[in-house]
Backbone as a ProteinNet text record, in pm:
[ID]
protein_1_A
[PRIMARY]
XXXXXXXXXXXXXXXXXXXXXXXXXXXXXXXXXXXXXXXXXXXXXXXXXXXXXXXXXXXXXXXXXXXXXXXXXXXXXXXXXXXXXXXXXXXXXXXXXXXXXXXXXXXXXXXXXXXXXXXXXXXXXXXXXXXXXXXXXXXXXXXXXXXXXXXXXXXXXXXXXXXXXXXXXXXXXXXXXXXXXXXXXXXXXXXXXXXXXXXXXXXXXXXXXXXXXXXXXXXXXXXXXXXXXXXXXXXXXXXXXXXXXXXXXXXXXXX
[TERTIARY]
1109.1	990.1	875.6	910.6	866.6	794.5	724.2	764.7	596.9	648.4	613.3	563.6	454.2	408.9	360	444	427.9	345.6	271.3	188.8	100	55.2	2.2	-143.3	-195.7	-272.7	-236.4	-164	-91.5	-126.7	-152.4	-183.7	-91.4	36.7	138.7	132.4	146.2	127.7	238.6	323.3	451.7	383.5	348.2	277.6	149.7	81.3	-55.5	5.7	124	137.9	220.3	272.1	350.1	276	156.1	40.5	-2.2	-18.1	-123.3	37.5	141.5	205.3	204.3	205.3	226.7	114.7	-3	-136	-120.2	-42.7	-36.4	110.4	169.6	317.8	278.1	173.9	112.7	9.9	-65.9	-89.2	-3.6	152.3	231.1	331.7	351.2	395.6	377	315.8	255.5	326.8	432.6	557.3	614.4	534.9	543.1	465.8	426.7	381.5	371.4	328.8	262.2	195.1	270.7	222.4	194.6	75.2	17.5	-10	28.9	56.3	-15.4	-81.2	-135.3	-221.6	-203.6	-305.1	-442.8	-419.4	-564	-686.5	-579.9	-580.6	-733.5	-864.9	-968.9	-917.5	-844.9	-766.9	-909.5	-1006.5	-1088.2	-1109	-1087.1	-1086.5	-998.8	-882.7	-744	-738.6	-802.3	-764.4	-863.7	-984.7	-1084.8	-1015.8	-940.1	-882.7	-756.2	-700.1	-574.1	-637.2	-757	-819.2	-852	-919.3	-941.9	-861.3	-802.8	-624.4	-708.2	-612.8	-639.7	-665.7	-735.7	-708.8	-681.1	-594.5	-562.6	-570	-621.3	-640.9	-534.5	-421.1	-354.2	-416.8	-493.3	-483.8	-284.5	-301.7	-157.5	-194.9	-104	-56.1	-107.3	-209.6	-226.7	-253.2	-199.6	-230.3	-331.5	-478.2	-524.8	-522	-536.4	-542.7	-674.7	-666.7	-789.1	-760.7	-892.5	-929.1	-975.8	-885	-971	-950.2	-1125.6	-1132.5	-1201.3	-1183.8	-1209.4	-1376.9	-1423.5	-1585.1	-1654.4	-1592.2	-1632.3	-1508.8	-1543.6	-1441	-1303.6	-1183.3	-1048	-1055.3	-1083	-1082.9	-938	-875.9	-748.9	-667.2	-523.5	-434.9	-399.2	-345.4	-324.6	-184.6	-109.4	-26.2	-21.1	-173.8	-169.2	-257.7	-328.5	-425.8	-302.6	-210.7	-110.1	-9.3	0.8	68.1	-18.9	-149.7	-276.5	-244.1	-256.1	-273	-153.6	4.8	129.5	125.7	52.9	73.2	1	-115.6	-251.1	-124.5	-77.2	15.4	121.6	159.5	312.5	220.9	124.6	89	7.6	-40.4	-160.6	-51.2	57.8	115.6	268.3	273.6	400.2	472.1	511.3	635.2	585	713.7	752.4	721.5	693.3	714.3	548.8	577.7	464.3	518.8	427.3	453.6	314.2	365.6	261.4	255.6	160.2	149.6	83.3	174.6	151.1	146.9	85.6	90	186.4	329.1	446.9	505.1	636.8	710.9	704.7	632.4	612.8	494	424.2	334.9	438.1	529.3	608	717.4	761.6	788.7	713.9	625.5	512.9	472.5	460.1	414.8	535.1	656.8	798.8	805.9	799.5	813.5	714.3	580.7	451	518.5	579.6	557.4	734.9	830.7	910.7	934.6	833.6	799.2	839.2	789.7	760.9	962.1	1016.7	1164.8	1207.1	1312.3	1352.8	1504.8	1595.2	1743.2	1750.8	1726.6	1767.4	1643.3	1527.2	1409.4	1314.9	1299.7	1154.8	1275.5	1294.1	1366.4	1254.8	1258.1	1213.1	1255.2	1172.1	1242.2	1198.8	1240.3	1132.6	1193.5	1084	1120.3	1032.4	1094.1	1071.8	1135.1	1117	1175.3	1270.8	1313.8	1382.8	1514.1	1482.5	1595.8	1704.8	1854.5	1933.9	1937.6	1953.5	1952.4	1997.9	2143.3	2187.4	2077.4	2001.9	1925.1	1800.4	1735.5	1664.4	1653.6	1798.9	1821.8	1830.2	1905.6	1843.5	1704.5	1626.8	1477.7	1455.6	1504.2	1448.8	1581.4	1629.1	1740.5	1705.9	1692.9	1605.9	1746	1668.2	1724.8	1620.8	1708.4	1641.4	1536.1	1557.8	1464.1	1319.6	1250.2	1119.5	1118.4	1059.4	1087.9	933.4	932.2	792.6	888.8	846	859.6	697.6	795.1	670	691.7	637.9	644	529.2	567.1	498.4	440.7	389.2	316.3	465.8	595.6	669.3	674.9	643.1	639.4	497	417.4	290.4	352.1	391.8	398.8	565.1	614.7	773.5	877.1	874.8	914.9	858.3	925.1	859.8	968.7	903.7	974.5	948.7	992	1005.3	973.6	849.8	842.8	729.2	652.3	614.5	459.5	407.2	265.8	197.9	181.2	75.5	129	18.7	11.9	-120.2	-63.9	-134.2	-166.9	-256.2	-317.3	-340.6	-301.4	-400	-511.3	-491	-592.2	-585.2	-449.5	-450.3	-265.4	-322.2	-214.1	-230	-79.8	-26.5	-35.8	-106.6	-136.4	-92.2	-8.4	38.8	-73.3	-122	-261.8	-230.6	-271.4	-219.6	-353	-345	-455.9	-402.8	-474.9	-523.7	-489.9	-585.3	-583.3	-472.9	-383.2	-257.6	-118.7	-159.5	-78.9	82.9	29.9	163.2	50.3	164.7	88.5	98.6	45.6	71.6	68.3	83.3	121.2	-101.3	-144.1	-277.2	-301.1	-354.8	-369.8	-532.1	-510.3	-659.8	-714.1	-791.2	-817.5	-754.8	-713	-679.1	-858.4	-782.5	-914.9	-875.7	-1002.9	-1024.6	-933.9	-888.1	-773.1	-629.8	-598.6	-484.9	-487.1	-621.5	-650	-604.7	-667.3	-608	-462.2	-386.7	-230.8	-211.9	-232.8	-160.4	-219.1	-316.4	-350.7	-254.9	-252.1	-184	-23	2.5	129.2	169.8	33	107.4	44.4	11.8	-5	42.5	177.1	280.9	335.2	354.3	484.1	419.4	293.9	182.5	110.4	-3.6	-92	-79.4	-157.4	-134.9	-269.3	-250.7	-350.4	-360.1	-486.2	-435.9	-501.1	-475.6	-534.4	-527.6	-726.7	-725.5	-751.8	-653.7	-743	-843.5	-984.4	-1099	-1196.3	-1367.6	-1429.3	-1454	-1563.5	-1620.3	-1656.3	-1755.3	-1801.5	-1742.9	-1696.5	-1548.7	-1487.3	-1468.1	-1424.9	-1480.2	-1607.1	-1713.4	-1769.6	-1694.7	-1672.2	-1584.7	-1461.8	-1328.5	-1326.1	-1297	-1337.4	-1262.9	-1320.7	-1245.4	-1132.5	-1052.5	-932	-878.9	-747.4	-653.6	-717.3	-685.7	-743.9	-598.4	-613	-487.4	-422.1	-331.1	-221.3	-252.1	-309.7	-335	-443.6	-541.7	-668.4	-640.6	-502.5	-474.4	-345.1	-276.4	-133.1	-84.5	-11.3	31.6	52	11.6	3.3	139.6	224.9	257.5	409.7	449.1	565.6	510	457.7	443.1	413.1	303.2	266.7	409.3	520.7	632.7	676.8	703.5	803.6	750.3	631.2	550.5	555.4	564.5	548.6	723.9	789.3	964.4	985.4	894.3	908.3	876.5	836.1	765.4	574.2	505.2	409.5	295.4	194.1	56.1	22.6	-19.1	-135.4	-236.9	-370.7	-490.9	-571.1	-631.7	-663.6	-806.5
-850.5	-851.2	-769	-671.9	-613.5	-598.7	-606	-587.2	-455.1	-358.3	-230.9	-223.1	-253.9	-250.1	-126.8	-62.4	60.9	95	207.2	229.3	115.9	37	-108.8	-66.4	48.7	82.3	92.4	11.7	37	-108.9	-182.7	-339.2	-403	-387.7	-431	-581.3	-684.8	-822	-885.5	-835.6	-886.9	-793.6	-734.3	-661.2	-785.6	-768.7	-852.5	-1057.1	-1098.8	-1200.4	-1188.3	-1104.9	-1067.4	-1073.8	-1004	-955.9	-1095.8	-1164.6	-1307.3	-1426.5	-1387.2	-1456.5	-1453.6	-1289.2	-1292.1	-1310.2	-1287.8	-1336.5	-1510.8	-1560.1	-1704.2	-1711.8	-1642.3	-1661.5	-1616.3	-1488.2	-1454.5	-1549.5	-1620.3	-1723.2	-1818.4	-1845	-1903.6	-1797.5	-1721.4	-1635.3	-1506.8	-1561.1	-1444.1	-1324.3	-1361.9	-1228	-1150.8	-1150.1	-1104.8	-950	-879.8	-729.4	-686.2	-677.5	-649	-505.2	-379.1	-270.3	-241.5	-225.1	-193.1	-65.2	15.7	134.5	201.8	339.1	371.3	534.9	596.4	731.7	725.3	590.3	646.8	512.8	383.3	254	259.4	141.2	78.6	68.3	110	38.4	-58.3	-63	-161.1	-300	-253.1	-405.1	-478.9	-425.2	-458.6	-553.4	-422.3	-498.1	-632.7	-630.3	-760.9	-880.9	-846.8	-964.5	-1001.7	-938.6	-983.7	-1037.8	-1063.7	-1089.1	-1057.5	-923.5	-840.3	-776.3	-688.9	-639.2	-486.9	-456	-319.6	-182.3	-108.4	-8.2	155.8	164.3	306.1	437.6	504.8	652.1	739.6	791.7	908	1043.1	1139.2	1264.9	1309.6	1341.5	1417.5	1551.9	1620.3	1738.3	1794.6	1815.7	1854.5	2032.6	2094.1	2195.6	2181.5	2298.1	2301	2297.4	2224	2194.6	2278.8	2347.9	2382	2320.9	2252.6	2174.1	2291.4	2272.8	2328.7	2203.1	2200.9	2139.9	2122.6	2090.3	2142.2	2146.1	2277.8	2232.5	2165.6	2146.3	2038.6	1936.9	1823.7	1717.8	1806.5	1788.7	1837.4	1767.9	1862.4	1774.1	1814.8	1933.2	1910.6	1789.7	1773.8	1622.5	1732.6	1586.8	1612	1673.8	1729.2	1764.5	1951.6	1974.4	2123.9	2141.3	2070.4	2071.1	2074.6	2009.6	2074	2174.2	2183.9	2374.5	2441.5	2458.9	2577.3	2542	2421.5	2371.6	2449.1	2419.3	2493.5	2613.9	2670	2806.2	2853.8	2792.2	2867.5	2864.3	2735.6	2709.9	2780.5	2829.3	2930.1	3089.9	3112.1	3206.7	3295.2	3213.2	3199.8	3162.5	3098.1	3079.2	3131.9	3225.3	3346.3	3305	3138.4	3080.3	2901.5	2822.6	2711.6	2614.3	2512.7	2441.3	2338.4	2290.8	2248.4	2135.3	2008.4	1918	1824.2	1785.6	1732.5	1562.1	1523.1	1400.6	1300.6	1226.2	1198	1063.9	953.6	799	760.6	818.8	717.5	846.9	769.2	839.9	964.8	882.1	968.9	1049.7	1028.8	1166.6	1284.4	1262.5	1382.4	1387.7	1309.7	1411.3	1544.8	1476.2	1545.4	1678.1	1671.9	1745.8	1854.2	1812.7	1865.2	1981.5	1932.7	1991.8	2105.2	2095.5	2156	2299.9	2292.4	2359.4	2439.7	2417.8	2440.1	2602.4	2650.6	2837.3	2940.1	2811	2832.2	2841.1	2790.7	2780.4	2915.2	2938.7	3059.3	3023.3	3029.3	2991.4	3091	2970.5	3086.6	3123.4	3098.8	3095.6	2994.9	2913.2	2820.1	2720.6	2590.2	2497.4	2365.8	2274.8	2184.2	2020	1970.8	1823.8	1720.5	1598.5	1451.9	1439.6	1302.7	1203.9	1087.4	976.5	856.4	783	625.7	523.2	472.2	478.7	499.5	565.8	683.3	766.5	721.1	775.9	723.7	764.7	759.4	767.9	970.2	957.1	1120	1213.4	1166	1238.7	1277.1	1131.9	1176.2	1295.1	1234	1347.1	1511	1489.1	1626.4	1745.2	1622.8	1675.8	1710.3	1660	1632.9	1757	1810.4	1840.7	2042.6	2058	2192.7	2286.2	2367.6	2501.9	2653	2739.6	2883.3	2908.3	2803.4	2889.2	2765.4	2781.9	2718.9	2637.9	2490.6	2378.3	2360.1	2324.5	2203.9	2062	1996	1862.9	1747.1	1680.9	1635.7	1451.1	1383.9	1261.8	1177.7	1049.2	931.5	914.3	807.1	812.7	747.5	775.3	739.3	880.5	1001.6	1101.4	1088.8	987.8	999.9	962.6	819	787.5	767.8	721.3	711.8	806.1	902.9	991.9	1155.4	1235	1341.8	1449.5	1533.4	1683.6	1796.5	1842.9	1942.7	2053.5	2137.3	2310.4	2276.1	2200.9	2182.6	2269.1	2385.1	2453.1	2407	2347.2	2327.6	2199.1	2114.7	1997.1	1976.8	1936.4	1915.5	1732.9	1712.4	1587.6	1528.7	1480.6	1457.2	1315.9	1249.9	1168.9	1021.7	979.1	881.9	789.2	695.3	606.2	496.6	437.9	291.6	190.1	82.1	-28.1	-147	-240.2	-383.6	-469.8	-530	-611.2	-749.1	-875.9	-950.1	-1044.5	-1055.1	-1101.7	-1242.8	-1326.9	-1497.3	-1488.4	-1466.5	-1539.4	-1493.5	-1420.7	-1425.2	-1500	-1508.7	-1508	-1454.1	-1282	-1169.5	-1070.4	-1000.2	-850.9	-770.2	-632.8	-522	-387.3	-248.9	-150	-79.2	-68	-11.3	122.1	210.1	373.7	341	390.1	408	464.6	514.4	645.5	630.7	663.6	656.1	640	575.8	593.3	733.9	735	866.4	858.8	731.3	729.5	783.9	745.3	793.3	932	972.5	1120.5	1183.1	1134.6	1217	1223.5	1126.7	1102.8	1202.6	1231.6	1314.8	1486.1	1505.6	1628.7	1682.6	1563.4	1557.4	1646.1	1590.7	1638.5	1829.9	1854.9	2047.9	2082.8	1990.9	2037.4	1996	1964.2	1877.1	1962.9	2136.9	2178.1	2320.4	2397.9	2477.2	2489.5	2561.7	2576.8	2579.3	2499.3	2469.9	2438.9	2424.8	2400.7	2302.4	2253.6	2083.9	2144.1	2128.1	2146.3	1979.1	2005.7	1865.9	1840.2	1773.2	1770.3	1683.3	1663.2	1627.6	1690.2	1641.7	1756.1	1695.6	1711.5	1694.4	1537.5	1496	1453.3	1280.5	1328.1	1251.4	1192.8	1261.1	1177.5	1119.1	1142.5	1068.5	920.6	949.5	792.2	736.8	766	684	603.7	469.1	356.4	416.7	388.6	447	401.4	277.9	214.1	152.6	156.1	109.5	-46	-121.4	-202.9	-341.5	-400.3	-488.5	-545.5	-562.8	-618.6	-763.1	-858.9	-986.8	-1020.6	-922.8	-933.9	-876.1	-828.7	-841.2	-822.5	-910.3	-985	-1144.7	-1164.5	-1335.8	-1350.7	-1452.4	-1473.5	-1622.1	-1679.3	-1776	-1784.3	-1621.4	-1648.1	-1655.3	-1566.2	-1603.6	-1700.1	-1801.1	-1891.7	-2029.4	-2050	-2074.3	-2081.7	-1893	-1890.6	-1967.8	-1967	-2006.9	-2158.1	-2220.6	-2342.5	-2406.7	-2329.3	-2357.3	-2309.2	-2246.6	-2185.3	-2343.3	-2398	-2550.1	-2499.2	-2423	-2336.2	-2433.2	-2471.6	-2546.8	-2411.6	-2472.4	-2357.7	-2403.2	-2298.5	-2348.8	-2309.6	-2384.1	-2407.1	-2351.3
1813.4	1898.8	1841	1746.4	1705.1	1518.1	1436.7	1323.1	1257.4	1236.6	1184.4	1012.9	996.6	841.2	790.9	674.6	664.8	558.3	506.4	383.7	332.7	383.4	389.6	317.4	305.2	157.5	19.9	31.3	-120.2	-191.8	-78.3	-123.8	-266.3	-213.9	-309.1	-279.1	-389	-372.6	-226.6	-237	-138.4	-20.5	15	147.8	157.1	76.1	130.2	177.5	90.1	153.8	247.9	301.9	417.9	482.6	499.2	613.5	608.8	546.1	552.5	625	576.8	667.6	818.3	834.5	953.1	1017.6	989.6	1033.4	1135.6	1048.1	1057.8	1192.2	1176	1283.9	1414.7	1399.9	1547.1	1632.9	1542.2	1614.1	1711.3	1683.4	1743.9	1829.8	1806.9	1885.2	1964.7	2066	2160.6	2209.4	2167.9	2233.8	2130.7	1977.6	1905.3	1848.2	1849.3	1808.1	1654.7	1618.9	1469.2	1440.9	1397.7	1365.8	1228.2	1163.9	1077.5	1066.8	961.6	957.9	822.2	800	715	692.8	619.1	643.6	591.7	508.5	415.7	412.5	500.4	473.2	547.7	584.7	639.4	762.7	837.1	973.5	1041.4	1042.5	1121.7	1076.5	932	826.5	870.1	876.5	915.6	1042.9	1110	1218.6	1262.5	1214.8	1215.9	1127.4	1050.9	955.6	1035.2	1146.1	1189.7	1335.1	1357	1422.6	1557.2	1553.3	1615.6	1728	1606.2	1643.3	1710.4	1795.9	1872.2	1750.7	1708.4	1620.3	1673.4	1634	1728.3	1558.7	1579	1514.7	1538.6	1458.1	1551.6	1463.2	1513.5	1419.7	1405.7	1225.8	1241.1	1227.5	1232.4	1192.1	1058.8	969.3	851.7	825.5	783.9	702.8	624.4	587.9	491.5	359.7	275	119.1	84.3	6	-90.9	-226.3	-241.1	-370.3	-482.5	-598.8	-741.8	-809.4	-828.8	-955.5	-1069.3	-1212.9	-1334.1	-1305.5	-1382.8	-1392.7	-1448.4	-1584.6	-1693.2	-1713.8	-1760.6	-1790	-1946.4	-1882.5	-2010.6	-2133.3	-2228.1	-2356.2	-2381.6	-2371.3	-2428.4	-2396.5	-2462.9	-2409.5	-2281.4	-2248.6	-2119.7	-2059.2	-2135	-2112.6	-2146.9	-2217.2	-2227.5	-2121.7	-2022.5	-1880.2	-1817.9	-1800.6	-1703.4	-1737.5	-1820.8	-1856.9	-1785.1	-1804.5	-1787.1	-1585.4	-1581	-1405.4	-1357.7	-1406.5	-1335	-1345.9	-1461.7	-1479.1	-1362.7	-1341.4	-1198.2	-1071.3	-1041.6	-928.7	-929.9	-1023.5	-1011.5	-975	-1058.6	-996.6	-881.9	-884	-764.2	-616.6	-601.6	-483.2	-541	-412.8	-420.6	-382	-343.4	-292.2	-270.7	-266.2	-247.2	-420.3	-441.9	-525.7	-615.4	-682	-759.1	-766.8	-729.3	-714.9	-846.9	-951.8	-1050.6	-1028.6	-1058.9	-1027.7	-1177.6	-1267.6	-1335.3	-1396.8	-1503.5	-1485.8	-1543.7	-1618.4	-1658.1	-1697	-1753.3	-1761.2	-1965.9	-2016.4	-2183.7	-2112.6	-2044.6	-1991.4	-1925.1	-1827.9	-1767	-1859.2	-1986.4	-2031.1	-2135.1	-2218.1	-2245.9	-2197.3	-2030.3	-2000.5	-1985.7	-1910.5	-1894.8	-2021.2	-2141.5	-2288.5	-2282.9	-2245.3	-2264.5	-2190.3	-2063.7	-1924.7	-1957.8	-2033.2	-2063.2	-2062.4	-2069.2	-2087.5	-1942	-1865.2	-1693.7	-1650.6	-1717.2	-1639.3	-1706.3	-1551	-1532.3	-1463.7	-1490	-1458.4	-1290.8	-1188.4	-1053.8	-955.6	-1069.6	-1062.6	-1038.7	-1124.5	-1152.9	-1217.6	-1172.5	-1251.5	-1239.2	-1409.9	-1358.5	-1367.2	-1315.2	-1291	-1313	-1308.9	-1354	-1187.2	-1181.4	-1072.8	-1129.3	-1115.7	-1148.3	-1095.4	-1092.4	-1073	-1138.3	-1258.7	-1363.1	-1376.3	-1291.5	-1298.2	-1189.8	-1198.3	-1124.2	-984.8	-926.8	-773.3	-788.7	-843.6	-822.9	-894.5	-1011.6	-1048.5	-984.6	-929.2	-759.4	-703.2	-630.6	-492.8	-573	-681.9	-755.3	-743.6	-804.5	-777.6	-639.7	-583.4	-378.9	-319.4	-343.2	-285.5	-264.3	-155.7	-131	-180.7	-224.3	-353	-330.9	-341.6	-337.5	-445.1	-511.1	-671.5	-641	-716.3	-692.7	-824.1	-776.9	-849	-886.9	-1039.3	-1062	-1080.4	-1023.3	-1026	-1063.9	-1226.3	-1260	-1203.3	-1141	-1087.1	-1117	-1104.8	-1091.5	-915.3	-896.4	-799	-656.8	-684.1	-619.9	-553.6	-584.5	-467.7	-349.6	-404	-311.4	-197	-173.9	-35.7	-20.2	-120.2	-88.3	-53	-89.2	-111.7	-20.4	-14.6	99.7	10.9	-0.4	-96.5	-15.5	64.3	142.2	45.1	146	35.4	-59.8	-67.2	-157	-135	-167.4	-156.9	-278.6	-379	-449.3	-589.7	-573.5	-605.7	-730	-867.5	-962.9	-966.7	-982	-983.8	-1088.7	-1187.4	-1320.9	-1252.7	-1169.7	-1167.6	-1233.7	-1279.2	-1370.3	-1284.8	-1361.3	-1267.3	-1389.9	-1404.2	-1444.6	-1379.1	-1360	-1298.7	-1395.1	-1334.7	-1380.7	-1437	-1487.4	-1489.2	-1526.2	-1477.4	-1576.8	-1648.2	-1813.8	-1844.8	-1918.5	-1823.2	-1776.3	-1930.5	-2019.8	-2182.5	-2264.5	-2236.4	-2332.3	-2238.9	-2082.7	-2023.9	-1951	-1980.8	-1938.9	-1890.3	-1798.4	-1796.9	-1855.6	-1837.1	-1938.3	-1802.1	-1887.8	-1842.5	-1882.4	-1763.6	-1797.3	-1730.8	-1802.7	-1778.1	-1718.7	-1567.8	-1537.9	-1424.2	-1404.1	-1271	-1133.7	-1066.2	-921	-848.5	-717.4	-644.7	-542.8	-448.6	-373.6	-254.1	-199	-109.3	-191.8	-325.9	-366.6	-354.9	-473.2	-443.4	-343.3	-193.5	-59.8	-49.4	-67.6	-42.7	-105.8	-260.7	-348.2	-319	-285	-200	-63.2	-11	112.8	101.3	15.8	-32.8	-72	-67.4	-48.5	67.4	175.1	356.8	421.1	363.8	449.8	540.4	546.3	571.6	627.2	551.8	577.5	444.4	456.9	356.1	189.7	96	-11.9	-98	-189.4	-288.5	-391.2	-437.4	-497.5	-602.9	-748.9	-857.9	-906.9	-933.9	-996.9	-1077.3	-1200.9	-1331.8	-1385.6	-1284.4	-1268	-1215.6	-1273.6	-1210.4	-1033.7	-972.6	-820	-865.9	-964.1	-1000.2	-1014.7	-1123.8	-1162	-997.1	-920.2	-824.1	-714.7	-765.1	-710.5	-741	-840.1	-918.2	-922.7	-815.8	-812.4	-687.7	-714.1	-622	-469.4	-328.5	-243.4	-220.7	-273.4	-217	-353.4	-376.4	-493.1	-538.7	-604.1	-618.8	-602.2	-488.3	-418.1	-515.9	-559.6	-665.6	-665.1	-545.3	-593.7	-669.7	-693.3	-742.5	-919.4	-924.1	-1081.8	-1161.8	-1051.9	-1124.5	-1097.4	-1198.2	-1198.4	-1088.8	-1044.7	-890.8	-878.6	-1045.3	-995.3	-943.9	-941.1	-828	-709.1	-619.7	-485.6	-445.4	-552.4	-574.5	-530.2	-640.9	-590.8	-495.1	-435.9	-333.6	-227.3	-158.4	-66.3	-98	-182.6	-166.7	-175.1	-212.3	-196.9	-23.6	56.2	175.4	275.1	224.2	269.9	315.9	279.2	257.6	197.1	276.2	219.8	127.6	8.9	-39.7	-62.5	-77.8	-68.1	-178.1	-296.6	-376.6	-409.4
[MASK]
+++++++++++++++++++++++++++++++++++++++++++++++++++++++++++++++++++++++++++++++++++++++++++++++++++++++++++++++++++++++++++++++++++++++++++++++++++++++++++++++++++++++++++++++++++++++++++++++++++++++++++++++++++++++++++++++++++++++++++++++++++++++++++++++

């Protein structure tokens, strides 16, 4: 009776034809309920495209974040900007964890190697998180401990994921996006800025629990120039599975 759409700013291709399915099933079923869910998402867009769906606001619970960020653009690589970034976050906050936010996996380790100085057995341990890794190695990273963790991650700690303890959050600002380009016909793996909604998610993340601090490795500026919303996965990947499934679904498509 019910169906609950969660993080629906993420505009993952299988979310947006979900949403456009169900767009189409609520028309026929009036005893049906449709929750669209989101912290960072347009909720009015939303709801005018589902055709003029109720929009409800909840304020949550947030702790203050204080923003640092660089004054001039990092020429160093980017993996000695986050040594200098964990080092501010280990010292500058006298307790809980550092949560880094980085675009694949040869960047955290990169950076892992860089930051290697910072571990202290009992103390300061640190960690990957990825998609990649096995489930036990996961819950590893995630698994609350007396000693204080940097954990360097992909963007699967933004919204998937919840790390308890976490007071201060390094940003580099950069994200892996799928792309697929029409003239060779595959996609590829593309390095390229987050927008200012990701930004917030990944801030969000050291005021989860009480007060924290976001180090960003960008200036004010710089993120003044990051588009406000991710850029939807149908607008730049092969579109000819869904393409398929929908028409193996017995699914008109429209040309």
């Amino acid at each position: 009776s019910c169906i609950v759409l969660d993080e629906a700013h993420e505009r993952t291709l299988s979310t947006d034809v979900l949403m456009g399915l169900l767009k189409e099933v609520l028309k026929r079923r009036s005893d049906l309920k449709l929750v669209v869910m989101s912290a960072t998402m347009d909720g009015k867009k939303v709801a005018e495209y589902l055709g003029g769906a109720e929009h409800i606001s909840v304020p949550g619970r947030v702790f203050p974040v204080e923003m640092k960020h660089l004054d001039v653009p990092g020429k160093n690589p980017l993996e000695q900007q986050v040594r200098v970034a964990v080092g501010k976050a280990l010292s500058e906050n006298s307790d809980g964890h550092v949560l880094v936010f980085l675009p694949g996996v040869a960047e955290i380790r990169r950076a892992r190697r860089a930051c290697e100085k910072y571990q202290r057995p009992g103390q300061v341990e640190l960690f990957d998180l990825h998609g990649s890794l096995s489930l036990k190695v996961q819950r590893q990273a995630l698994a609350k401990t007396t000693s204080r963790k940097v954990i360097f991650s992909t963007n699967i700690a933004e919204t998937s994921l919840t790390i308890d303890g976490v007071r201060a959050v390094v940003d580099s600002g950069l994200v892996r996006e799928s792309r697929f380009n029409q003239q060779r016909g595959t996609s590829s793996l593309v390095m390229c800025n987050i927008s200012q909604a990701s930004a917030i998610q990944r801030s969000g993340r050291a005021g989860r629990t009480q007060e924290g601090t976001c180090y960003r490795l960008y200036t004010r500026q710089a993120y003044g120039r990051f588009s406000d919303y991710d850029t939807p996965e149908m607008l730049r990947a092969d579109l000819a599975e869904p393409i398929l499934m929908l028409e193996n679904m017995g699914l008109p498509i429209e040309t």
